[in-house]
N, C-alpha and C positions, 0 to 999 in steps of 0.2 A: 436161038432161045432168047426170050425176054431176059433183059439182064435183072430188072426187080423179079423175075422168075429165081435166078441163080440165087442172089441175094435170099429171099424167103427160103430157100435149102440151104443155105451158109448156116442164113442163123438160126434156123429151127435145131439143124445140130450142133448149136453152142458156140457159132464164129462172131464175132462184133466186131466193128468197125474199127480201126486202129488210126487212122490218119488217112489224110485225102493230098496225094499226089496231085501232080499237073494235070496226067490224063488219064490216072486210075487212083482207083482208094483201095487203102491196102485192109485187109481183114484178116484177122487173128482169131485162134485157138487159145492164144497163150504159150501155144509150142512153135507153132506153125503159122509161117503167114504166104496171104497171098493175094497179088496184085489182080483187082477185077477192072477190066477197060471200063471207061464211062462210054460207053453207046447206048443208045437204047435198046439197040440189037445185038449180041453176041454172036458170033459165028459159033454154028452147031460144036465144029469137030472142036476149036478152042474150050467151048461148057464143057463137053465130053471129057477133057485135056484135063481139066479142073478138078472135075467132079472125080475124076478115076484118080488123081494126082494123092485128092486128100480124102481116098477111101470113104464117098459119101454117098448115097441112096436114097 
């Protein structure tokens, strides 16, 4: 998966940027945070890992 793919489903469900690590930026809810690789690729099952992790669709 494109990672500016993951990103656009973060933040369409309310997640925004919290701070940018060495080699991920981390993204919040305001409850919940979570670290996304900077690649421009994500591996599938890692998005999957993500997307299932903080119940998103």
């Amino acid at each position: 998966m494109k990672r500016k793919d993951l990103i656009k489903l973060l933040e369409k469900n309310g997640w925004r940027l919290a701070r940018s690590g060495g080699n991920h930026d981390i993204y919040t809810n305001g409850i919940k945070s979570e670290p996304i690789p900077r690649h421009s690729e994500i591996n599938e099952l890692l998005a999957k890992a993500i997307i299932r992790r903080q119940g998103l669709k």
